[in-house]
N, C-alpha and C positions, 0 to 999 in steps of 0.2 A: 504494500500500500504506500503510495509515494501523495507526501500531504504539503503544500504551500502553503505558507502560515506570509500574506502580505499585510503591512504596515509602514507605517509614519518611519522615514530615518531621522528622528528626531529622538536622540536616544535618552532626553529627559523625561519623557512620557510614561507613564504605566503602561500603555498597550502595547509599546514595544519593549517595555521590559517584560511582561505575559509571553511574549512572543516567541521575544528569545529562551525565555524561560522551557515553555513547551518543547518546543528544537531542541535545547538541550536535551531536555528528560525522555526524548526517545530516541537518541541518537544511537543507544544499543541496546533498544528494542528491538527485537528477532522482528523480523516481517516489513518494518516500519521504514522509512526513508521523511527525513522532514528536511523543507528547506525553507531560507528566509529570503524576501523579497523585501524590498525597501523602496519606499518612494523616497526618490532623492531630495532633498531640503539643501536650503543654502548652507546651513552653519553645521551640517555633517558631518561629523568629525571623520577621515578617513583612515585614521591610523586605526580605529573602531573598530571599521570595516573589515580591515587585514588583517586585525588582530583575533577577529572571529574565525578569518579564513586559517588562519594558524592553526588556530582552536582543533580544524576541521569540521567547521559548518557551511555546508554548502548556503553561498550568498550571490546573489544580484540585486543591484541596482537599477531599478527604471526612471527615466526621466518626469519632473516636475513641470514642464514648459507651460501645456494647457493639459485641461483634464481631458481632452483624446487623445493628446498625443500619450499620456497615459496609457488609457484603455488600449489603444495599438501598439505599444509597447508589451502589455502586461498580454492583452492575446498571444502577440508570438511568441510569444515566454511560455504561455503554456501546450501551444504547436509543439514546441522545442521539448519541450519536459513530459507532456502527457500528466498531469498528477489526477490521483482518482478523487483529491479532497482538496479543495480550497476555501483557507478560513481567512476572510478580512477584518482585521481587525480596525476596532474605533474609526471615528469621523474625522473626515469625511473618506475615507479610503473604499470603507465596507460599500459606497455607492461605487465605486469606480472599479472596485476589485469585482465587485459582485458584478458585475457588468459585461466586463472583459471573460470572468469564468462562465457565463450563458454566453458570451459568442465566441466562444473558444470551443462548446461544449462540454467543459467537464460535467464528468457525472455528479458531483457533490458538492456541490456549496453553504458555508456554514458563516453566517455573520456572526461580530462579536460587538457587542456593545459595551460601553465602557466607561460609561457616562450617564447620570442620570438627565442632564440639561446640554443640546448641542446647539449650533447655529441652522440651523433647517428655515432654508428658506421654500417660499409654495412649489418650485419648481423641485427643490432636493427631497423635499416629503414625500411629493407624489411621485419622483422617480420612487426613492426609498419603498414605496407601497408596491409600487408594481414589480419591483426585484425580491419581493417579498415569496409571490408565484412562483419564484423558481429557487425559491432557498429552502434546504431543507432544513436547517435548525438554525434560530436566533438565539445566542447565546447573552442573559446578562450576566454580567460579572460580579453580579449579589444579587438579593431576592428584591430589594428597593429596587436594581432595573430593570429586572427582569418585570416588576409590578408597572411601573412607567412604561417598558414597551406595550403590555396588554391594553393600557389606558389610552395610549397612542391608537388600539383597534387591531393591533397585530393577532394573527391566529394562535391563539393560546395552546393548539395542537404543537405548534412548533417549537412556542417559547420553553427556553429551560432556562437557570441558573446554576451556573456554575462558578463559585467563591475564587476571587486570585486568594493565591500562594504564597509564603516568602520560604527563603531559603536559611532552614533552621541553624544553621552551623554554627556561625555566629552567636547565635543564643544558648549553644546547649550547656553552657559552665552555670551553676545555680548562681544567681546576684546577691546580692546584698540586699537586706528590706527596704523598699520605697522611702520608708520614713530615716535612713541612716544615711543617706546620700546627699553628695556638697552641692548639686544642684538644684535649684529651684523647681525652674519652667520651662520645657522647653515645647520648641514647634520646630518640625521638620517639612516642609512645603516649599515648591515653586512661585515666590512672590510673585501672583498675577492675582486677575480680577477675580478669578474663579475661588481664590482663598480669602480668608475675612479677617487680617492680620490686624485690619485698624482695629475692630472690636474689640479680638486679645489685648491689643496695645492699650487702647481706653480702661480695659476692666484692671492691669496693672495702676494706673491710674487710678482708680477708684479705689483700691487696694489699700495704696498711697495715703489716699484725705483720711482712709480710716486707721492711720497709723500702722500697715501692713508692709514691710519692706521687700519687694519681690524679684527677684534674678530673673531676666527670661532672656533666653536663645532664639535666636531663629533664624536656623539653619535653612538654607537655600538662595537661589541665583534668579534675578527679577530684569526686565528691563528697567531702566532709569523712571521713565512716564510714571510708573505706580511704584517703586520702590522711593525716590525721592518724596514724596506725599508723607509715606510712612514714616519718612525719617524726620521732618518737619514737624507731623506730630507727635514725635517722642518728644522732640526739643522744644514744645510748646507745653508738655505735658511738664517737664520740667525732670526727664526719666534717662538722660543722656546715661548719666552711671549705672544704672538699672536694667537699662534692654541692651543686646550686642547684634549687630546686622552679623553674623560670621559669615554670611556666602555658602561657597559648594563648601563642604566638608567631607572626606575619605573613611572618617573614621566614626561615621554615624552611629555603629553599634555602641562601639565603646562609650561614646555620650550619652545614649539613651541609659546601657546600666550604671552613670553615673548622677542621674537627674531623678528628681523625685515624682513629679508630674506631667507629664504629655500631655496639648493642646489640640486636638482638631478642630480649630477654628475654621469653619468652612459655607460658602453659602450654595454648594451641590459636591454631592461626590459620584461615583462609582463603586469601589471600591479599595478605601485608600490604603497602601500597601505601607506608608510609614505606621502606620495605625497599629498596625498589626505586631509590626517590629516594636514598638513601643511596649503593645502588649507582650511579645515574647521576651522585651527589656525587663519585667517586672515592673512596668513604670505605672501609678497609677495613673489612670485616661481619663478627658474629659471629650467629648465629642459636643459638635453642632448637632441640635435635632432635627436633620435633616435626612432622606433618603439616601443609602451607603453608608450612612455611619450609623444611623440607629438599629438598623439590622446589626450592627458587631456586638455594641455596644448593649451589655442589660444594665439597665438601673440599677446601683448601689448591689450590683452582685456580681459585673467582673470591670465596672468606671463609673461613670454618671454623664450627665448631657447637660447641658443648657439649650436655653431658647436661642434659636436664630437671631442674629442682631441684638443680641443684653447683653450688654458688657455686664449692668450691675448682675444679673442673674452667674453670670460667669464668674464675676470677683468672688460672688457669693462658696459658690462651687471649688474655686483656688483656695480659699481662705480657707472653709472644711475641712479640706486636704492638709491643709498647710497645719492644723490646730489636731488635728485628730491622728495619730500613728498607728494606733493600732485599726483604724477602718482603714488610713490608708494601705497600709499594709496587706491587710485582706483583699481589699480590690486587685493591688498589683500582683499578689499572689494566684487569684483566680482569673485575672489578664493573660497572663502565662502560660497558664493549665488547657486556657483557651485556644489560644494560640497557639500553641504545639501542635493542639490534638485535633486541630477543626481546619487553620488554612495555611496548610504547606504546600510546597510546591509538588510536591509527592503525590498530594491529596486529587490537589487539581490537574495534577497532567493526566492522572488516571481516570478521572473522568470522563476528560477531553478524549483519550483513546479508547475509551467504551464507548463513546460518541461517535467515532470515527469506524468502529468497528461494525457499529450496528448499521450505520448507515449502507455501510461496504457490503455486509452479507443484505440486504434491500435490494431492492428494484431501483435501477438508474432513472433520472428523471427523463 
């Protein structure tokens, strides 16, 4: 069975780290051949590229110019390769990929969604609906998108849910308890619009007036447009010594088992994969009560949540954490237990290949 897993070569994404992930984990599966397709992006890293080919993963590159010359790209790709399964992952690829594998005719096409909120414009919906007829499974990346795709009208015959993974390794030394650790607060996220950093920022703030002295991190790499805002209202907040911009960071694990609280501050997710590592950090979690994260997330029995947009509901929630050790300790302890046992990468590629298998032994479309 030879499967094309295309996506986004924007390698800061979740869908192409899914991606890659999957590829990897059947690369010596008996039967299996998986390979990666990438839509080419400006800021691609290419040493990335070759360094996967090292790896020994079979990789190509298709062109970004317009989205046909896409789709004419990725047809002959599959003339050339013949694959019995092709999965597109995330927006907008899953239109373009799903496109090119109906006029290529593969026998199996499998979208993967990856997001609970995209940009779908009338004309991308309604292609999205009609590629829909020729896709045999819609994959969401949690049960929150997989509920969003049915609300959207999609054929609940086809929808499944299948949870991303992390890759346990990293985790598996026991931590230290949440409440014994030099760090405060952290957040691990791509500063853009899609993340709600201002709120976190505000509720340290609030923290603050209540005589609450808070540390917070936040890890990750933003364009200038919305990372400068952020910084302006640290220094308005009066938090300069209090918040740190760190950027990209290598050694993510090791930060999370040394912090005491993880933030998902968010205003939509999918499936956030720092979330996760957080929870296999022992860290105790606060999540946005949004779709993707409230599925992880159970109340007061492995984090807790705030409202969308409350800072004060969130300070409320840090401060808890921050005053109580032995709840928090609990929480981060059955964060872990979670997280081990429910989203690894193990978990989810095995499903994906009993996905892929069921389809196989099936009638081609």
């Amino acid at each position: 069975m030879r499967v094309i897993h295309f996506v986004t070569g924007g390698f800061s994404g979740g869908a192409t780290q899914v991606a890659l992930s999957l590829v990897r984990a059947t690369q010596h599966e008996p039967g299996v051949e998986s390979i990666l397709v990438l839509r080419k992006k400006s800021h691609m890293p290419k040493q990335r590229v070759e360094a996967l080919r090292q790896e020994g993963i079979r990789v190509y590159v298709v062109n970004n110019w317009l989205h046909l010359t896409t789709v004419f790209a990725l047809v002959r790709l599959c003339h050339q390769l013949e694959p019995d399964v092709f999965v597109a992952h995330g927006f907008s690829e899953h239109l373009w990929g799903r496109l090119a594998a109906y006029l290529a005719g593969v026998p199996h096409i499998v979208q993967v969604e990856h997001n609970t909120r995209e940009r779908y414009t009338r004309f991308r919906y309604w292609l999205s609906r009609k590629l829909n007829a020729v896709t045999d499974a819609i994959v969401g990346c949690s049960e929150g998108v997989r509920q969003v795709l049915l609300k959207r009208g999609y054929d609940a015959d086809k929808c499944i849910a299948i949870s991303n993974g992390i890759k346990p390794d990293a985790f598996s030394e026991l931590p230290s308890p949440a409440s014994e650790r030099a760090g405060d607060v952290i957040m691990v996220a791509r500063i853009a619009k899609q993340k709600d950093h201002r709120t976190l920022i505000a509720s340290v703030g609030i923290l603050q007036q209540r005589g609450v002295r808070v540390k917070l991190q936040l890890i990750g790499k933003g364009k200038a447009r919305v990372v400068e805002p952020l910084k302006q209202q640290v220094q308005a907040l009066g938090l300069d010594a209090q918040i740190e911009f760190a950027g990209y960071r290598s050694d993510v694990p090791e930060l999370l088992k040394n912090t005491r609280i993880f933030v998902q501050c968010t205003h939509y997710e999918g499936m956030p994969l720092t979330l996760i590592e957080a929870m296999a950090a022992g860290c105790a979690v606060i999540g946005s009560q949004v779709p993707g994260v409230q599925e992880v997330i159970a109340e007061e029995c492995n984090g807790l949540t705030h409202r969308h947009q409350d800072a004060e509901h969130l300070a409320d929630q840090i401060e808890r954490l921050l005053s109580d050790d032995a709840f928090c300790n609990q929480l981060g302890a059955k964060a872990r237990q979670d997280a081990l046992s429910q989203y690894t990468q193990t978990h989810m590629s095995q499903q994906y290949l009993a996905l892929f298998k069921r389809l196989q032994q099936g009638s081609s479309r």
